[in-house]
C-alpha positions in Angstrom: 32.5 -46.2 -83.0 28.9 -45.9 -84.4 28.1 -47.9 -88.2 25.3 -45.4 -88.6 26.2 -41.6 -90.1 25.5 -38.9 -92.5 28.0 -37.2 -94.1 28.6 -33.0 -94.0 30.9 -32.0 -97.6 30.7 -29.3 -99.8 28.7 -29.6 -103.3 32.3 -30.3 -104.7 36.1 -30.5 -103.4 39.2 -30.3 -106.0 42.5 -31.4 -104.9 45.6 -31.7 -106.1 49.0 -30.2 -107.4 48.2 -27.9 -110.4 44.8 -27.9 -110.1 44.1 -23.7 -109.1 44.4 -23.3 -113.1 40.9 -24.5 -112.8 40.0 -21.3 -110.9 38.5 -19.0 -114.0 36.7 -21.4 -114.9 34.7 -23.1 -111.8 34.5 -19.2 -110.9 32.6 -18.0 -114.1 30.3 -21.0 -114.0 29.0 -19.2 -110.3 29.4 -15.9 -110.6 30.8 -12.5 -112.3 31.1 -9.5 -109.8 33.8 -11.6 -107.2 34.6 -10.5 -103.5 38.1 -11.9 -102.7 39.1 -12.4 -99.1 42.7 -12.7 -99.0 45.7 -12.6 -96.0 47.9 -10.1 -95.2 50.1 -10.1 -98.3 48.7 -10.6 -101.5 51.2 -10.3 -103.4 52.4 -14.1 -103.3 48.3 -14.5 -104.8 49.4 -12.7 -108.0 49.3 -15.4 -110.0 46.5 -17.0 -108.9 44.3 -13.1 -109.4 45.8 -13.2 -113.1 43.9 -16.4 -113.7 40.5 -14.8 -113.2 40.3 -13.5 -116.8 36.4 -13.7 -117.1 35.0 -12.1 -113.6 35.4 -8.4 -112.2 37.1 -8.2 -108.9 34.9 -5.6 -107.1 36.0 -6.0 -103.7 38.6 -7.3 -101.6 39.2 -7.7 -98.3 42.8 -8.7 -96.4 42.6 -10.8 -93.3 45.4 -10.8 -91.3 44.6 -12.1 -88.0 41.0 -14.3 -86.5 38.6 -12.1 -88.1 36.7 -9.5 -85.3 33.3 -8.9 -85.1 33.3 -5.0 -86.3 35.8 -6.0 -88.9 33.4 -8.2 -90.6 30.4 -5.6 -89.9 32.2 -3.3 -92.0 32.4 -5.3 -95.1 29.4 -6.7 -95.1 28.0 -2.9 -95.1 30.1 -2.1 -97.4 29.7 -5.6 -99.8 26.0 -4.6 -99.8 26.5 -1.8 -102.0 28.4 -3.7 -104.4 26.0 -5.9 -106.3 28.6 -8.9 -105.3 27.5 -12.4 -106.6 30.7 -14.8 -105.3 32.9 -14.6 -102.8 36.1 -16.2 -103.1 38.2 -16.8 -99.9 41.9 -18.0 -100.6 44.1 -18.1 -97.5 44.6 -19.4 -94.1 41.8 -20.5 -91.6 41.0 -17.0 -90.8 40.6 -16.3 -94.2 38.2 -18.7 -95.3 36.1 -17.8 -92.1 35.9 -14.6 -92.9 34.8 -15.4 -96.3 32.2 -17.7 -95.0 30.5 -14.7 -93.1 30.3 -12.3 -96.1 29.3 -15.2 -98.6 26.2 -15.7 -95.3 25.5 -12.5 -94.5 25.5 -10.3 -98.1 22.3 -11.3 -98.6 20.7 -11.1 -95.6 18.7 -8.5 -93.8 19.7 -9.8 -90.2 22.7 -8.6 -87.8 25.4 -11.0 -88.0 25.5 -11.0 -83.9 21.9 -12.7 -83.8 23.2 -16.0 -85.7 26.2 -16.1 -83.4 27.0 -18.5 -80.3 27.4 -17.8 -76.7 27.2 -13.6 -77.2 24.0 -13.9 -79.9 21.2 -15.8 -80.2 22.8 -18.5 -82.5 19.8 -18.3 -84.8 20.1 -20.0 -88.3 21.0 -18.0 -91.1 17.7 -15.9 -92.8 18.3 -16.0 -96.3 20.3 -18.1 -98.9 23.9 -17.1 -98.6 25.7 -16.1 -102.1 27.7 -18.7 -104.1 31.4 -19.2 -102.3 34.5 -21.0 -103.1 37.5 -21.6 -101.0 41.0 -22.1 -101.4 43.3 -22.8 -98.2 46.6 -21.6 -98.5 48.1 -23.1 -95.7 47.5 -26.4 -94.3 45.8 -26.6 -91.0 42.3 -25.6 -90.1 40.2 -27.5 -92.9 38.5 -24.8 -93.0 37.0 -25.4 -96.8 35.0 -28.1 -95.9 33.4 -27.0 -92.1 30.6 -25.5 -91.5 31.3 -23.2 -89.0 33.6 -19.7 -89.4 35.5 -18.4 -85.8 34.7 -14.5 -84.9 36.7 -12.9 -82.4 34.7 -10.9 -79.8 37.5 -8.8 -78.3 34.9 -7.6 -75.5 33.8 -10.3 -74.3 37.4 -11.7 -74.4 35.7 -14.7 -76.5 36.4 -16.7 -79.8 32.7 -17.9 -80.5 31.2 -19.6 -84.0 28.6 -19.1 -86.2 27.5 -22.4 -87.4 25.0 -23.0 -90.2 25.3 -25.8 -92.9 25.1 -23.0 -95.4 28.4 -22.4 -94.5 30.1 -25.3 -96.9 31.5 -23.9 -100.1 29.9 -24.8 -103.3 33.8 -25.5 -104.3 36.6 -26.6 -101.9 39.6 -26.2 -104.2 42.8 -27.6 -102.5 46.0 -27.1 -104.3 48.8 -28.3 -102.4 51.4 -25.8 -104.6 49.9 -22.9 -102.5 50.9 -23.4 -99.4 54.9 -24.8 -101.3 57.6 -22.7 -99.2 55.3 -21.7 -96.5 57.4 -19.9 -93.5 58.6 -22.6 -91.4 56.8 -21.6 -87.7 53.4 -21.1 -89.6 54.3 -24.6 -90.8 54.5 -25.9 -87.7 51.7 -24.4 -86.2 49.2 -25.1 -89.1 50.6 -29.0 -89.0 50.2 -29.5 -86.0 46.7 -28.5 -85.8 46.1 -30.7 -89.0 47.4 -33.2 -87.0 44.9 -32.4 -84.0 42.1 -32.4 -86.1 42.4 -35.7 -87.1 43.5 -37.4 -83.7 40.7 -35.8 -81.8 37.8 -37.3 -84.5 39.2 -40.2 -84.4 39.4 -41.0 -80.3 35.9 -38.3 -80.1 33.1 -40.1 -79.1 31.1 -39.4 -82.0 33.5 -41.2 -84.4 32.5 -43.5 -87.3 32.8 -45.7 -90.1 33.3 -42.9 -92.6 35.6 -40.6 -90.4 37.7 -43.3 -89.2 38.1 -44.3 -93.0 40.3 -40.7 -93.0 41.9 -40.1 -90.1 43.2 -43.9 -89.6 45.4 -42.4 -93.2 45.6 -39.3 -92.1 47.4 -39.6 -88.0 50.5 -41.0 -89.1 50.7 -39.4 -92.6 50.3 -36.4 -91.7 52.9 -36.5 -88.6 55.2 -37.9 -91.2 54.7 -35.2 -93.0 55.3 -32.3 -91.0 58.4 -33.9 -89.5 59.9 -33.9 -92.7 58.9 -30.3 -93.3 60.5 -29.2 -90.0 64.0 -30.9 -91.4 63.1 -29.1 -95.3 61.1 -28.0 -97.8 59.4 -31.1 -99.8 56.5 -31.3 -102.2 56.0 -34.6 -101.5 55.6 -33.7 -98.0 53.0 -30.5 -98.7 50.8 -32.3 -100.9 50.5 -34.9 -97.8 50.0 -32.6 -95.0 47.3 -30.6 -97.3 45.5 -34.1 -97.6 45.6 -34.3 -94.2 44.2 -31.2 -93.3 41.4 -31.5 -95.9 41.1 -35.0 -93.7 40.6 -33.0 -90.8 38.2 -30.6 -91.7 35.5 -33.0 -92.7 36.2 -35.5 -89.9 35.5 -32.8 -87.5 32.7 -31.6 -89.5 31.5 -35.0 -88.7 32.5 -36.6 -85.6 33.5 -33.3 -83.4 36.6 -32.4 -81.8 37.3 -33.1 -78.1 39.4 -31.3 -74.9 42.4 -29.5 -77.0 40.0 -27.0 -79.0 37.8 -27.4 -75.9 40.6 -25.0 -74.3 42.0 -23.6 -77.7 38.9 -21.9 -78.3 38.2 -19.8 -75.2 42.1 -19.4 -74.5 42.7 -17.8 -77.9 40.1 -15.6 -76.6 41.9 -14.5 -73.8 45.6 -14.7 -75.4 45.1 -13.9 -78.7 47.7 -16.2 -79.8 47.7 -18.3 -82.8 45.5 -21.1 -82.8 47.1 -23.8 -84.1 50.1 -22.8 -81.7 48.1 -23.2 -78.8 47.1 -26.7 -80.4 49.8 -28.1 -81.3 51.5 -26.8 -77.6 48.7 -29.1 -76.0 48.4 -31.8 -78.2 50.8 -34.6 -76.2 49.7 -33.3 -72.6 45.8 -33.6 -73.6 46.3 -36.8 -75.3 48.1 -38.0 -72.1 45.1 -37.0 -70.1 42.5 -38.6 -72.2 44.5 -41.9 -72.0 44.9 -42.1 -68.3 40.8 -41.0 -67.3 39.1 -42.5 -70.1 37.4 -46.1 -69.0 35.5 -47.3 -72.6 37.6 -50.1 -73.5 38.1 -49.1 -77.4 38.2 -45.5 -76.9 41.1 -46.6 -74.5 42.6 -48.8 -77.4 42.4 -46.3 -80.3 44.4 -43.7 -77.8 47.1 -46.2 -77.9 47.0 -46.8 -81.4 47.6 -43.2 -81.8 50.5 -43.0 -79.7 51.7 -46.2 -81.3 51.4 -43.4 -84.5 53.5 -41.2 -82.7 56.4 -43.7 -81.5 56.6 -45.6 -85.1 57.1 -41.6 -86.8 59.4 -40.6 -84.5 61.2 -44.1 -83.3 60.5 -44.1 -80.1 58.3 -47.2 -77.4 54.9 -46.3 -77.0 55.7 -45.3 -73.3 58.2 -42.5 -74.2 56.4 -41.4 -77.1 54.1 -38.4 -76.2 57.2 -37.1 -74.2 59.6 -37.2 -77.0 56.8 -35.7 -79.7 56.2 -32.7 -76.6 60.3 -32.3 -77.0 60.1 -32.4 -80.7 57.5 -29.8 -80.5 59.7 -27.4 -78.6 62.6 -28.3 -80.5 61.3 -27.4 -83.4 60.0 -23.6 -82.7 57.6 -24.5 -80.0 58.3 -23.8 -76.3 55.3 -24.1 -74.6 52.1 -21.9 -74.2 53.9 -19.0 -72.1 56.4 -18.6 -75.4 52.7 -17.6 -77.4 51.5 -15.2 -74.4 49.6 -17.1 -72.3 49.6 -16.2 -68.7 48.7 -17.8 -65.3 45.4 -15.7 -64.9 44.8 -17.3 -68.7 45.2 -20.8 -67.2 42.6 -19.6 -64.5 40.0 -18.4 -66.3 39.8 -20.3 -69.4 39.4 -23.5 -66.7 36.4 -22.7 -66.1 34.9 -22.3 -69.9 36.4 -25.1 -71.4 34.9 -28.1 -69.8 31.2 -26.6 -71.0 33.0 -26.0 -74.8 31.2 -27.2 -77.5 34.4 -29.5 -78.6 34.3 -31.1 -75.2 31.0 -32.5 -75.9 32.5 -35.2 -78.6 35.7 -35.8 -76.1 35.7 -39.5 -75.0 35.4 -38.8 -71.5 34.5 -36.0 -69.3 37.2 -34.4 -67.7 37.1 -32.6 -64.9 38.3 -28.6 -64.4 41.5 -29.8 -62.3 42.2 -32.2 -65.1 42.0 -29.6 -67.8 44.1 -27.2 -65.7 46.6 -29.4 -65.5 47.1 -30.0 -69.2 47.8 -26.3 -69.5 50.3 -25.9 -66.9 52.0 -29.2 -68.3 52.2 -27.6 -71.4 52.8 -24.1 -70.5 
């Protein structure tokens, strides 16, 4: 763990229970001609589009899956037109993404392919990106306080980034209440890659003071949490897991990831299956595998405190516990990665991308192609 690090956050997060009613407000004080990126149904937002009293709502946009590249080409062509001056993304990960792009690339006079990894030329972002606010809906990605936004390339068969610190909102506003009665398998997915995304800062080998400081809370909290959801619906345990997903997103924002969205990333590529499904599928195989290759001594000892986390929430010894969380997992709506889509040739080919990921750079030790196989297939 390193005692020296700076600290990636938005200019301002808002959270708790009640607190969208804030929403005319915050949004007037940034802008008056509003681009809303919302999910499939917005319907369930009605209430929250009443509360914007003071701004015209010029555009929207419905997400309803990982935003594509020529989705996203579209309305930014089209958002040029508009004289837009704030986007406002509430939903899922996907969502916010794709409200991260527009809020970028409105202004700019670039493609959006030249600032993107792997297929473009990653290049920073060209001009100042309009004023954005974000409101999750769900509780899994953290995606209101990262700095990155996921774009599907279905071409290339690839799930790559663009990544630019201009990405953080100017307002994070996290109200648990949104995501109150959420369907019970998006539950599950979205917890459980809240849950990732605090274990894999915390054991990465990037982790510090500051992130340590959240997801130490967060691990058992939030597994606490979304066991309780899977059993019925609690406020007590939404407000928690939305905690812990804020959690998540700015400890990966500042200590990395590791070898679960190392594969998650290219194998939602290939599969097109939900992301935090294919997380939360891998999470007790990959955290098996980091335990029995790593050699550091206190990377080796915060693994087991995390497993400790997952035998004390589900009562269970440390030796049985990543087993009986993998059965809880398929239990509770889960089966494995072939349940989601994902194929042998899948297994194959994303084998060969993952171990050059960017989220494998932070993992706490480098593990090898046969290694990363192998969690697949013993989560498949």
């Amino acid at each position: 763990m390193s005692s020296v690090f700076s600290v990636l956050t938005p200019t301002e997060i808002v959270f708790g229970r009640g607190q969208i009613a804030q929403l005319n407000d915050r949004a007037t004080k940034l802008g008056t001609r509003v681009l809303i990126v919302h999910g499939r149904d917005p319907s369930r937002l009605s209430g929250v589009f009443a509360l914007l009293k003071t701004v015209d709502i010029v555009q929207t946009l419905s997400i309803e899956k990982e935003p594509d590249l020529d989705t996203l080409v579209a309305a930014i062509d089209k958002g040029k037109l508009l004289a837009i001056d704030l986007v406002l993304g509430i939903g899922g990960g996907s969502v916010m993404d794709s409200a991260k792009v527009l809020a970028a690339m409105l202004p700019s006079q670039t493609d959006l392919i030249s600032h993107l990894e792997v297929v473009g030329s990653g290049l920073p972002l060209s001009a100042k990106r309009l004023p954005l606010i974000l409101i999750p809906t769900t509780s899994g990605t953290g995606a209101e306080v990262t700095r990155n936004a996921v774009i599907d390339i279905p071409e290339a068969q690839r799930k790559v980034s663009l990544r630019d610190n201009q990405l953080l909102p100017d307002l994070a506003l996290v109200d648990p209440a949104l995501t109150d009665n959420c369907p019970r398998l998006v539950s599950l997915y979205s917890g459980l890659d809240a849950i990732t995304q605090v274990i894999e800062p915390y054991i990465s080998s990037r982790s510090n003071l500051f992130t340590d400081m959240l997801c130490v809370e967060a691990i058992p909290k939030g597994l606490q949490a979304l066991k309780q959801l899977m059993i019925m619906e609690s406020n007590e345990a939404r407000d928690a897991l939305s905690q812990v997903s804020l959690f998540g997103g700015i400890a990966l924002a500042n200590s990395g990831l590791g070898v679960i969205h190392g594969i998650a990333g290219p194998l939602g590529g290939l599969c097109g299956a939900p992301h935090g499904a294919i997380c939360g599928a891998l999470l007790p195989a990959g955290i098996a595998a980091n335990r029995d290759n790593v050699i550091d001594a206190e990377q080796k000892a915060r693994i087991n405190r995390v497993i400790g986390w997952v035998a004390e929430v589900f009562e269970t010894s440390n030796d049985q516990a990543l087993q009986t969380f993998h059965q809880w997992i398929i239990h509770n709506g889960l089966p494995g990665l072939a349940s989601i889509g994902v194929t042998e040739e899948h297994i194959v080919s994303t084998s060969k991308t993952a171990a050059s990921s960017s989220s494998m750079k932070a993992n706490p030790v480098a593990l090898s192609t046969e290694t990363i196989e192998n969690i697949m297939r013993q989560s498949f």
